[in-house]
Residue, then its C-alpha position, 0 to 999 in steps of 0.5 A: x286236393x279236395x274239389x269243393x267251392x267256399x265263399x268269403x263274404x264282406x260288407x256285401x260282397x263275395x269272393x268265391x274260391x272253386x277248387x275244380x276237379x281235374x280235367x278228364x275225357x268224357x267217357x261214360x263209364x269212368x263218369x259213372x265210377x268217378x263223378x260224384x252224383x251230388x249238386x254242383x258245378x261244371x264245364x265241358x269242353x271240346x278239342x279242336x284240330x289244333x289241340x286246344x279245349x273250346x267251351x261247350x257248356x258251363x252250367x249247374x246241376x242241383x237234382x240228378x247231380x253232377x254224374x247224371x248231368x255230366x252224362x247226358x251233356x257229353x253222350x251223343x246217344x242222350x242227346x236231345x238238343x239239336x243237330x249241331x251239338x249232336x255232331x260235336x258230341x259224335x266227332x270230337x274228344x269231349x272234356x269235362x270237370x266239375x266242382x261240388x256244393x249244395x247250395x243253389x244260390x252260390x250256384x247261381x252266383x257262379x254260373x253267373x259270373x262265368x257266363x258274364x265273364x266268358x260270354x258276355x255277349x249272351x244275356x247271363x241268368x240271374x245272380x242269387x241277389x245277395x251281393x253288390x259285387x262277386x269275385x271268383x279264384x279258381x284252382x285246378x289240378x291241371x293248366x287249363x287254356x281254352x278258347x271261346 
């Protein structure tokens, strides 16, 4: 399975198809071989104590890419964020997966829908502008149930 996003456009309106990597564990070695160093997309995970994958953080990575953004997101010793992300990174199994593209403006209209959809209480960044309406399919190599 090839893991890449591609777009169907009519009358105004997207419809986006992201084929995602597998999930895998963060692990900075196997994120160094493995992850792509290309532009993208990307969620990250924790597994809680009853085994379910929570949310950490969905984003876009354009300079740097997905291996050095991957990296530093899940490696409490790149950390610099605050204490409480820090504790999380340290004491829990981190997960990650990703989806390549080169375009920044279906990056944002990406990370923009996921946020609206996932965390609608927090204010989404903005979409590309391009469209009326976004829609999103999603397929992955793997089930993936995760709570917020």
């Amino acid at each position: 399975m090839e893991y890449k996003i591609t777009a169907k456009e009519k009358n105004g309106e997207v419809h986006y198809f992201v084929s995602w990597s597998p999930l895998r564990v963060a692990d900075k070695w196997e994120i160094h071989a493995k992850v792509p160093s290309v532009a993208g997309i990307f969620e990250i995970y924790w597994m809680d104590e009853n085994k379910r994958l929570r949310m950490f953080f969905v984003g876009q990575t354009n300079y740097g890419g997905l291996r050095s953004e991957i990296r530093r997101l899940t490696d409490p010793e790149l950390c610099t964020d605050n204490d409480k992300v820090k504790k999380i990174l340290e004491e829990k199994e981190i997960w990650y997966r990703y989806a390549p593209t080169d375009s920044a403006k279906v990056m944002a209209d990406i990370v923009w829908y996921f946020m609206k959809t996932y965390f609608p209480e927090d204010p989404p960044a903005e979409h590309s502008g391009r469209y009326e309406k976004i829609y999103m399919t999603e397929s992955a190599p793997d089930k993936l149930i995760w709570v917020p």
